[in-house]
C-alpha positions as CSV (number, residue, x, y, z in Angstrom):
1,X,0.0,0.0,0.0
2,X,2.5,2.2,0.7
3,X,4.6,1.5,-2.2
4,X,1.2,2.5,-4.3
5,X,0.9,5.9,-2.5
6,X,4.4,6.6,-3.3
7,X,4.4,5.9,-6.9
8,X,1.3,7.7,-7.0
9,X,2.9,11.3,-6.4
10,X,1.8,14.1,-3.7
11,X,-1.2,14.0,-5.3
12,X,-2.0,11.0,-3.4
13,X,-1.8,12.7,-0.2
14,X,-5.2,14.8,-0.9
15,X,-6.8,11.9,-2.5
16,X,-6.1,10.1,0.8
17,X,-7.5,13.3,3.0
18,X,-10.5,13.0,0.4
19,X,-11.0,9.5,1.1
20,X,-10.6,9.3,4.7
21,X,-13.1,12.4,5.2
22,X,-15.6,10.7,3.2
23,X,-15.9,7.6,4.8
24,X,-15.9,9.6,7.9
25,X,-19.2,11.6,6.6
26,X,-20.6,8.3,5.4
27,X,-20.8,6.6,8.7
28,X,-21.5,9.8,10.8
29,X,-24.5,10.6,8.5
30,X,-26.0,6.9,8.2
31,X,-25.9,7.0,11.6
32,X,-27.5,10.4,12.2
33,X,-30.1,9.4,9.8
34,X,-31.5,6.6,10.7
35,X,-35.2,6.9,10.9
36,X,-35.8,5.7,14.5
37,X,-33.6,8.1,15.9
38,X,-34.9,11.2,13.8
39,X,-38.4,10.1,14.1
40,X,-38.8,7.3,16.6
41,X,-42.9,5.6,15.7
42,X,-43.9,5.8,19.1
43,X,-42.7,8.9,20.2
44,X,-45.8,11.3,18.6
45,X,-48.6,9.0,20.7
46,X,-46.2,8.5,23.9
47,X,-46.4,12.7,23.7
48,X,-49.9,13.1,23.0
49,X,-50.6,10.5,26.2
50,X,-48.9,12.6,28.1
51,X,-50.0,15.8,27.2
52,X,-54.1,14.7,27.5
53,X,-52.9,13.6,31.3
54,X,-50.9,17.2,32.4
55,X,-47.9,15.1,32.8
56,X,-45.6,17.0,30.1
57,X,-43.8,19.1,32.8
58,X,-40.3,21.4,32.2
59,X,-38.2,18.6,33.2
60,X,-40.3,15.7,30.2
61,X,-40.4,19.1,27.8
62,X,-36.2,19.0,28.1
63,X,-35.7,15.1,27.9
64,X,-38.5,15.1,24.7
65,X,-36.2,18.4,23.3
66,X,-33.2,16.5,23.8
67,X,-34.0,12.8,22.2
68,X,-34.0,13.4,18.5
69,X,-35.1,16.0,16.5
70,X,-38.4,15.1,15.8
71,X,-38.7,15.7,19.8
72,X,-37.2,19.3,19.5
73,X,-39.9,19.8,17.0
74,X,-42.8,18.7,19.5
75,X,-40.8,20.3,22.5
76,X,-41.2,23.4,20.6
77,X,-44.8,23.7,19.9
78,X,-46.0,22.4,23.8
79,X,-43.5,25.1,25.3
80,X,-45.7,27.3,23.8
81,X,-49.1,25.5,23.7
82,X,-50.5,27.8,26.0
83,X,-49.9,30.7,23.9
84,X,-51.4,31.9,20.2
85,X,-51.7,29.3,17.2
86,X,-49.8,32.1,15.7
87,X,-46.8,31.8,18.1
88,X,-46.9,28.2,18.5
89,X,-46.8,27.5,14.9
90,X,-43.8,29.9,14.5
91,X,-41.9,28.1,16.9
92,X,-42.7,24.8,15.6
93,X,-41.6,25.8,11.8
94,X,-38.3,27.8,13.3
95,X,-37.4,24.6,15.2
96,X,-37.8,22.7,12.1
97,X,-35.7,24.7,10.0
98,X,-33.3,24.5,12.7
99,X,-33.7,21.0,12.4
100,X,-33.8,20.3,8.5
101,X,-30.9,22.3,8.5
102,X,-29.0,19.6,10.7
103,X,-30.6,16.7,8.9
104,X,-28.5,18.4,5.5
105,X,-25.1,18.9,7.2
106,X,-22.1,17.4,5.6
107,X,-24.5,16.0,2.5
108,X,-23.2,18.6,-0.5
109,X,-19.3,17.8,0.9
110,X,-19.5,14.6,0.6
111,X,-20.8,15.3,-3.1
112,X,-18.1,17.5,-3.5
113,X,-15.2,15.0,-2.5
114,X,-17.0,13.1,-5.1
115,X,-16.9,15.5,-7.7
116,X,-13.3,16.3,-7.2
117,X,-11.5,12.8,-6.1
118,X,-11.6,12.0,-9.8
119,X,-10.5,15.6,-10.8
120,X,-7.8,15.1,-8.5
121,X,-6.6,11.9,-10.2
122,X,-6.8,13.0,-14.3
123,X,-4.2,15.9,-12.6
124,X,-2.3,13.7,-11.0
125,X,-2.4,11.2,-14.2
126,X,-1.6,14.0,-16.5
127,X,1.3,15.3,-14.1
128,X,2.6,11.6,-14.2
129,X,2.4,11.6,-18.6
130,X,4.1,14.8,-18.9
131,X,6.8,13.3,-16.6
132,X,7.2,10.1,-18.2
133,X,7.2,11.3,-22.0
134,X,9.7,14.4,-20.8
135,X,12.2,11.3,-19.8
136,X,11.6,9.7,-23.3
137,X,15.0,11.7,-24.3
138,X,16.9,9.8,-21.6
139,X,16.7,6.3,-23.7
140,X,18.8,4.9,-20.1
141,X,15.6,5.8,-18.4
142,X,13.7,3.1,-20.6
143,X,16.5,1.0,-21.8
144,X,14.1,-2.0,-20.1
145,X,11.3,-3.8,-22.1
146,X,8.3,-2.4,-20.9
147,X,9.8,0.9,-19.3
148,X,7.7,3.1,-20.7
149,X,4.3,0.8,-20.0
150,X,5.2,1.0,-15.9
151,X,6.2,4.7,-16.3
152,X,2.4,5.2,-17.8
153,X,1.0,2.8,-15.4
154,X,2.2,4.7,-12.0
155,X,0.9,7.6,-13.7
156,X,-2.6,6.3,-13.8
157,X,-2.3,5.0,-10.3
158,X,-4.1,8.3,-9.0
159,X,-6.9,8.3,-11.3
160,X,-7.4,4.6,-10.0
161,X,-7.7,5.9,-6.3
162,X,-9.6,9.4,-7.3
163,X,-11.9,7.0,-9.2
164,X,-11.9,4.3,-6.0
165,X,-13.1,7.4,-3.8
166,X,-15.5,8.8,-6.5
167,X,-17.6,6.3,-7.2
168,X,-18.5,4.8,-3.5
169,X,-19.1,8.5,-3.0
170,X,-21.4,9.3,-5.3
171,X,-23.4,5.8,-4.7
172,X,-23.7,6.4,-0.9
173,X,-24.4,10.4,-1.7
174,X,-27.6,9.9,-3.4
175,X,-28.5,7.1,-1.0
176,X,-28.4,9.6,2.1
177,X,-30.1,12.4,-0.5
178,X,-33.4,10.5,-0.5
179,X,-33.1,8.7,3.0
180,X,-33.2,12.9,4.3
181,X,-35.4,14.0,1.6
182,X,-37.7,11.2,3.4
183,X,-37.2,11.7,6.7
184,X,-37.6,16.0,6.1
185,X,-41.2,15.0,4.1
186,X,-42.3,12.6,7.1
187,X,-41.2,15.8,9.5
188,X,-43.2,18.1,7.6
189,X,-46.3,16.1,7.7
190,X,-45.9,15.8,11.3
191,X,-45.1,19.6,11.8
192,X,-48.5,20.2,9.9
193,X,-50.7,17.8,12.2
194,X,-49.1,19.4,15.3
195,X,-50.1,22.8,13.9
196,X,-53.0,21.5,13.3
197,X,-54.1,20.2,16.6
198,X,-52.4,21.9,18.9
199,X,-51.8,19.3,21.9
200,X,-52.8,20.1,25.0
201,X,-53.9,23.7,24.9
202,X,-55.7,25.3,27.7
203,X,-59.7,25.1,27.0
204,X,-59.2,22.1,23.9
């Protein structure tokens, strides 16, 4: 591996950064978005339970704020139940901004590190040609069989790895694209039906 990375030029060394912050993204958001945590199934009729009884005091409002987003959303909107529809809804849909915002974070760099990885090799590839054909006038350089073939295959060594960080990128990019895109739609439903039906609100 190492003798790969060398061949490959300094233009390895921000392949590599490129690679090893994308996988870092990857797991960090497929954790993040997973759809229990962001909207857990149970959480909407645990809080509407709770609400019908009087039992959603400061200290359940923080814990409900503090267990996933959807939760923020809902704390939101019954800190302020006892206030306008006007107010509460205002809350509800800053909250959710707040928290579509956070649902997006790190999504267009990892399409970035996909866009340029590959960029990244062709330089590096076209660095590599330049070299090898500007030592054509050294004949000692290629006196071998097959000197010039290795000298053009370390060259395309970093349009390999740009490729091999690319590609994986862009698969998993679009995956996490529509896993948000679905969880942000299944939050705005919810957002509406709290609107809606304000829970718990003096004289309902």
């Amino acid at each position: 591996m190492f003798e790969l990375v060398t061949a490959g030029g300094w233009l390895m060394v921000p392949i590599i950064a490129c690679s090893i912050i994308a996988f870092a993204i990857i797991a960090e958001r497929l954790w993040t978005l997973r759809v229990k945590r962001v909207i857990p199934r149970t959480l909407v009729a645990q809080v509407w339970d709770q609400a019908k009884s009087k039992k959603l005091d400061v200290e359940r409002l923080q814990d409900l704020r503090a267990g996933s987003p959807l939760g923020r959303i809902l704390a939101a909107g019954l800190m302020n139940r006892n206030a306008s529809r006007d107010i509460m809804k205002e809350a509800i849909e800053d909250t959710g901004r707040h928290v579509v915002h956070e649902l997006e974070r790190y999504i267009n760099t990892l399409g970035t590190i996909a866009a340029i990885s590959p960029l990244l090799g062709l330089l590096g590839t076209v660095i590599g040609m330049i070299e090898t054909f500007d030592s054509l006038g050294d004949m000692s350089l290629f006196s071998q069989s097959g000197g010039i073939a290795g000298g053009i295959s370390q060259a395309l060594i970093t349009t390999q790895m740009g490729l091999a960080v690319a590609i994986p990128g862009l698969i998993v990019n679009g995956v996490l694209m529509r896993r948000q895109k679905n969880i942000e739609l299944e939050l705005a439903q919810l957002k509406d039906i709290l609107c809606s039906e304000p829970t718990g609100r003096k004289g309902a």
